[in-house]
Structures are given as C-alpha cells and as structure tokens.
C-alpha positions in Angstrom: 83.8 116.9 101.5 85.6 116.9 104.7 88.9 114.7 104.3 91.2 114.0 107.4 95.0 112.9 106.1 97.1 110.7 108.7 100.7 111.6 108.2 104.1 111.6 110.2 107.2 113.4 109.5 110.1 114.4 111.7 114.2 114.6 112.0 114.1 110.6 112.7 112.0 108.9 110.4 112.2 112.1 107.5 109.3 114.2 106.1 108.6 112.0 103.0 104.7 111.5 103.9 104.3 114.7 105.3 105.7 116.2 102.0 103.6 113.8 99.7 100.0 114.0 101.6 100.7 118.4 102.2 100.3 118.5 98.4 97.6 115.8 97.8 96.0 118.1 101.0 97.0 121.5 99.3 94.9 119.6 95.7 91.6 119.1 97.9 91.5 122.5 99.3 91.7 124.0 96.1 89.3 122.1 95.0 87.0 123.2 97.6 87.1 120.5 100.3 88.3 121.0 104.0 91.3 119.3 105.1 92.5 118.2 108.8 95.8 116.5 109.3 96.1 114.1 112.2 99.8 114.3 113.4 102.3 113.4 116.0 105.9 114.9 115.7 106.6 118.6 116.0 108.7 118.6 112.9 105.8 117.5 110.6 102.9 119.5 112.6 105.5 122.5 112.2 105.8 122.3 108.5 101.6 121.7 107.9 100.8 124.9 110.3 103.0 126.8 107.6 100.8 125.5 104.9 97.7 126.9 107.4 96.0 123.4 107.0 94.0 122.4 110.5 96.4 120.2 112.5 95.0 117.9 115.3 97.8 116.1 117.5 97.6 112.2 118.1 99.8 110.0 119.7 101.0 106.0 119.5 100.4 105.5 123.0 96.3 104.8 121.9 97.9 103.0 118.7 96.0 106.5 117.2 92.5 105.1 118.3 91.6 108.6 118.9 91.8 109.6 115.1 88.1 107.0 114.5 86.5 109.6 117.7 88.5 112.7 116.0 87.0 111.7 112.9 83.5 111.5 113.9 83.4 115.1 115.9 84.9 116.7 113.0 82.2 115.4 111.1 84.9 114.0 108.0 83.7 111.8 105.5 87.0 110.3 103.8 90.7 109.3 106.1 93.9 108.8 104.2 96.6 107.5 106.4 100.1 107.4 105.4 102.4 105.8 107.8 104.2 102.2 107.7 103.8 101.8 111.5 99.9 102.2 111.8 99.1 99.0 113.5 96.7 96.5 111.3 93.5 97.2 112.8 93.7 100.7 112.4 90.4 101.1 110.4 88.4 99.1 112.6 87.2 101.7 114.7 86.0 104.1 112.0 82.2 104.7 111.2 81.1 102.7 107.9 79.9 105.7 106.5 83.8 106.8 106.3 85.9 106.2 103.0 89.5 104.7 104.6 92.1 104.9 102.2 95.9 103.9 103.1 98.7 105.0 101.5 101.4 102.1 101.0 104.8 101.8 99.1 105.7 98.0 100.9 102.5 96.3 100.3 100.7 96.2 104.0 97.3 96.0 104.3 95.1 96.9 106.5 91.9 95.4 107.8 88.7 96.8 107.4 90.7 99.3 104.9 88.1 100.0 101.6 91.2 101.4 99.1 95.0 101.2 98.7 96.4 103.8 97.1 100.7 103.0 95.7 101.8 105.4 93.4 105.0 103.7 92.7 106.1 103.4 89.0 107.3 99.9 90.1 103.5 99.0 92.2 102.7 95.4 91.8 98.9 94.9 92.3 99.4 91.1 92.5 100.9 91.3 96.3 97.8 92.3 97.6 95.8 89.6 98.4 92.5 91.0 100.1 91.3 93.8 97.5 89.4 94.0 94.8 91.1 95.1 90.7 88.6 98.4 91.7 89.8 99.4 95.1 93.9 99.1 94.3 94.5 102.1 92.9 98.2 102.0 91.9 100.5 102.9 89.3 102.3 106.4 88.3 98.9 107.3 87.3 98.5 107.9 91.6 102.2 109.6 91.9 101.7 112.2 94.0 104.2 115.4 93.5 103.2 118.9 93.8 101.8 121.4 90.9 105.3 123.3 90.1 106.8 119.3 88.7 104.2 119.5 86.5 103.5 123.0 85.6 107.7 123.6 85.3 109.4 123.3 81.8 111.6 120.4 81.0 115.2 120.5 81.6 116.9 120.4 78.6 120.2 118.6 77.8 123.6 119.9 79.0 126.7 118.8 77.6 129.0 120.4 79.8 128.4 119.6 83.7 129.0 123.1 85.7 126.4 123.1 88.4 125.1 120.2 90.7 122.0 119.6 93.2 122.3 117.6 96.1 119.7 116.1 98.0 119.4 113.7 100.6 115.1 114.7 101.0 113.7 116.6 104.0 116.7 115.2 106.5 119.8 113.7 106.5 119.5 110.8 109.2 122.9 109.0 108.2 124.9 112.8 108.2 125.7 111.7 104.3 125.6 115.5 103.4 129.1 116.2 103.9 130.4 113.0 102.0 128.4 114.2 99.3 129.4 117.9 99.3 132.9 117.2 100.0 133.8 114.2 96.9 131.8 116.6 94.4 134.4 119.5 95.5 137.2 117.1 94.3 135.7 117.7 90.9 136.9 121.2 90.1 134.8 121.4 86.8 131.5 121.7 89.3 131.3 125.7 89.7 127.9 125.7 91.7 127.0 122.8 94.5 123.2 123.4 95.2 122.3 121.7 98.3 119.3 121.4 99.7 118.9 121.6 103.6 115.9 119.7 104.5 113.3 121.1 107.0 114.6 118.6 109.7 117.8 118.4 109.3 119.8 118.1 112.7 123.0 119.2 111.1 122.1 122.6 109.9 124.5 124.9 111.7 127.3 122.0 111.3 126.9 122.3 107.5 126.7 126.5 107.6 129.3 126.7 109.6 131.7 124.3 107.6 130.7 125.5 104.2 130.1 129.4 104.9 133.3 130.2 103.3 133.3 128.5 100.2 131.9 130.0 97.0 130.9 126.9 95.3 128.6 125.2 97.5 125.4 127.1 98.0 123.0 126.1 101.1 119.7 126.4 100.2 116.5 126.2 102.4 112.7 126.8 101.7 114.0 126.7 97.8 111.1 126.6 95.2 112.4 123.2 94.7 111.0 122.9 90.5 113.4 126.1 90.2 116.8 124.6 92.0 116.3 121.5 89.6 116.1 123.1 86.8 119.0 125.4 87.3 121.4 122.7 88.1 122.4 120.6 85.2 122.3 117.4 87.0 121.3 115.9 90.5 122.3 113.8 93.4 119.8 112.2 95.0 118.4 109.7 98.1 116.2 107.3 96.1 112.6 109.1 97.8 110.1 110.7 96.5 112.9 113.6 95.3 113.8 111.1 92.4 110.1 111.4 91.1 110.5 114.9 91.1 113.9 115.1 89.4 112.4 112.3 86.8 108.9 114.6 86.0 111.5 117.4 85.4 114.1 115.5 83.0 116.7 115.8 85.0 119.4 113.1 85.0 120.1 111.8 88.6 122.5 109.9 90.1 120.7 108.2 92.9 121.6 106.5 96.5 120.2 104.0 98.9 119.3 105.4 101.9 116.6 103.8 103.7 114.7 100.4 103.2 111.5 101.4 101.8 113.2 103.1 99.2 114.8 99.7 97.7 112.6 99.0 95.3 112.3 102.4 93.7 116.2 102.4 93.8 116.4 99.2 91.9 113.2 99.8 89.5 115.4 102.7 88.0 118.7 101.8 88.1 117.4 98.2 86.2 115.8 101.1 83.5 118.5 103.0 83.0 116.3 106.0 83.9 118.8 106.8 87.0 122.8 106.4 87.8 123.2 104.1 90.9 125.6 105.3 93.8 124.9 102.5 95.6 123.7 102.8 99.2 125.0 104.5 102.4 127.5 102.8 103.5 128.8 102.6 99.6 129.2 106.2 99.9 131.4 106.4 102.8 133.6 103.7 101.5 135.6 106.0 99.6 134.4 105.0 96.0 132.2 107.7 95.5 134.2 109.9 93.7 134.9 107.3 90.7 131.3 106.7 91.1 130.3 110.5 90.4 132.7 111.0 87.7 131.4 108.0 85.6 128.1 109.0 85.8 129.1 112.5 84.6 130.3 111.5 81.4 128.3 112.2 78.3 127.4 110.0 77.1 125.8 108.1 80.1 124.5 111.6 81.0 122.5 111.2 77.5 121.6 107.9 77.4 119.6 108.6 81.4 118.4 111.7 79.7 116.7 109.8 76.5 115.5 107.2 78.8 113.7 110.0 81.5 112.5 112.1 78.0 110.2 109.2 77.2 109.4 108.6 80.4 105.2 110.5 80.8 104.3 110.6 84.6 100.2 111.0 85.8 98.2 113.6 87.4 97.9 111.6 90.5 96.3 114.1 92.4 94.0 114.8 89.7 93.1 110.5 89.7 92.6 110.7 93.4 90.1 112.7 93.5 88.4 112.0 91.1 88.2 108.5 92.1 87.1 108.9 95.5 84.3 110.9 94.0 83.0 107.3 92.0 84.0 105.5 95.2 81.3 107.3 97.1 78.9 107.6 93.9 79.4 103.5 93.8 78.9 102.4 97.6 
C-alpha cells in the first residue's frame, strides 16, 4: 500500500505528532508499504528527512487542500492526519477510493472522515457522535510508541533514588527546564540529572552554557530514549506521549501539566495512582516544587506508583493499526 501521514511538529506547538506518526510511519515501511509525510514546519520536515521517509511540504494558507491533489499524483491509497488544527472539511476533497483516518486525543471529528483512531488509555468512544462501534478505533490497544518501549526490559524497583530523568517532550515552550533542573539540584541525594534536550528546543545553548560545569546534570540529545529511562531510577515528566513511554517501561513518574490537550491524560493517571502529580506550569514556578519532588520520592509512594504501573499491560498499537486497515479495505 501507499500510505501518506499528515503531521506537524516544530519549536512552537512541540514535536508530539511528528514523534507518534514517524514510528507508526517507520511500522508500515517495515512492513513493506511506502510512506510520504505531508508537512509544514522545518522543525518536523527536519526530524522526518533524518528518518529518510519522503517528505512533501504543505501549507495552511490552502487550509492543506493540496494534500487531496498530492494524494492523488502520488497514487496513495490510505491518509492519516494528525493535527488538532485541520479545518473540518478536510477529507472532503479526497478520492472515495482513499481510506481517511484522523488521529484525535480531544474528540474532533471530521466530515467525510471513514475512521478515528485515539489511543488514549482514558478514550471515551461515547463522545463521538457520527461513527460507527467499527470505525472508532480507540483504547491503549491503538497506543502508538516506538519498538525499543516494547522490546526494552522492565525497570525494576529502586529503593534508593540516585539518578533522575527530566523531560519536558521534544521542546520546552514554557522554558520549565531550568526550574526543573535547578529544585532537583537542591536534593543532594540525586547524583545524576538526565535531561533530555528535545529536538526543538529554543533554549539549547542557554541550558549548555548554564549547566556545562556541573557534574551532576547530564544534557542529553538524540539519546536512545528506552536506554536513558531505564538507567535513571525515576522520571520527571510533561504529561505527553513521554508518560506512555515511561508507563510501558515501569518507570515511576512524577508528572506536570503543560499544555491543554494533555489534561486528561494528566488527570486519568494521577486519579490511578499510576503517576505523582506536580501540578501544572505555573505550579512549578510557584516555588512548591521542591516539597512536591521530595514527597513523591519517598518509598513508599515510589512503590505504591510502581505496583500500580507493574500491572498496568499496554497494546501493540502499531501492530492493531495495521492490521485493521487491512479489514477496513477487505470490508468496503
């Protein structure tokens, strides 16, 4: 098949759906179908050309009416789009011969849109009002993370705290980092701060050139990201798709708010216990965050998220997919 994947990423609005649809992309290929990306921002085309996938470059100005006529020359049977600010009649240009799938996580639809795929743990098929049981395919049985989360081995408990990962996902739009960094230094029982510098972050050389000279923060960039988790006994995290990540691998997490769509993920795993809650933002900056940090390093709510995120089994999504398009096209 010939499948052409909508997806935005860049320094402003983060890399979370370039990150999510590069791996479902990087599944297909391997598989032994061709893959074309239809992007916009430089940051997210970058990242794809380092992945060699086939990039063509759209634009809002047409509301990306040129991706139906993109579509058609390239001959593509099946278009995924992932990106909350496709405007509603998006589909209605493509061919009827074309499978159009959306990718959601805040319940828009689409018209003329054949499947919705959420692979949220906390998905709710009832607010969708214009699909069919068949064609809403949601659930952590969709959950989208790349190979090395599953293929990894599980982190196993630690009962003494000496090395941290911090994460805010693929940017840092709120310039959080340094808050972060900065309260887990007060804790002098953290040896090793990994933190991760996303691929568009605009504060790079700010954060090297603060840090450089101490021993215990460690900036890390185009990490094996499975690896980095399971080295560091425990994790800070924005409330993305990181957390699914650092939940696949069993590693306890104390999680933040940092942008809208991720509320209901945040509050989902907080409410289970299967994650600490920081709070959002503007809780970090208030000057709590260091009581915050140190509670959630205590043992025994380290093991209490750790038995809760040991039970917890998370799907092949890329795997269902797939395989489900396949009886899509088999059924219509």
């Amino acid at each position: 098949m010939k499948i052409g994947i909508l997806a935005n990423g860049s320094d402003k609005i983060g890399m979370g759906h370039i990150m999510r649809m590069s791996a479902l992309g990087k599944y297909f290929r391997e598989k032994g179908h061709h893959v074309t990306f239809f992007s916009e921002y430089i940051e997210g085309i970058k990242y794809l050309e380092t992945l060699n996938f086939d990039v063509l470059y759209i634009s809002i100005e047409d509301q990306y009416k040129s991706v139906s006529r993109l579509c058609e020359d390239e001959k593509i049977c099946v278009i995924l789009a992932d990106y909350y600010d496709l405007p509603k009649d998006f589909f209605e240009n493509f061919s009827e011969s074309i499978l159009k799938i959306t990718m959601d996580d805040i319940y828009k639809e689409y018209n003329n849109c054949d499947v919705v795929i959420n692979g949220n743990i906390f998905a709710d098929a009832s607010k969708y009002n214009s699909f069919k049981e068949e064609d809403l395919w949601i659930g952590k049985d969709y959950l989208i993370l790349r190979d090395e989360f599953y293929l990894s081995p599980k982190k196993v408990f630690v009962q003494e705290i000496r090395s941290v990962m911090i994460t805010t996902g693929g940017t840092d739009i709120f310039g959080s980092m340094e808050y972060l960094i900065d309260t887990v230094l007060l804790i002098k029982s953290i040896q090793e701060i990994n933190v991760i510098i996303g691929s568009a972050f605009n504060n790079r050389d700010v954060l090297i050139e603060k840090y450089k000279g101490n021993s215990r923060v460690k900036l890390l960039e185009n990490q094996v990201m499975s690896e980095v988790m399971i080295k560091s006994d425990v994790a800070i995290s924005a409330s993305g798709s990181t957390t699914y990540e650092l939940l696949c691998l069993n590693v306890p997490t104390a999680s933040f708010l940092m942008i809208d769509n991720q509320k209901d993920l945040y509050k989902y795993l907080v409410n289970k216990d299967l994650v600490y809650g920081l709070g959002d933002v503007e809780d970090i900056k208030s000057g709590n965050l260091e009581n915050l940090i140190r509670e959630f390093l205590r043992n025994e709510v380290l093991r209490e998220i750790y038995s809760n995120i040991f039970k917890y089994d998370i799907g092949n999504g890329k795997s269902n997919i797939l395989d489900n398009i396949k009886r899509f096209k088999r059924r219509s």
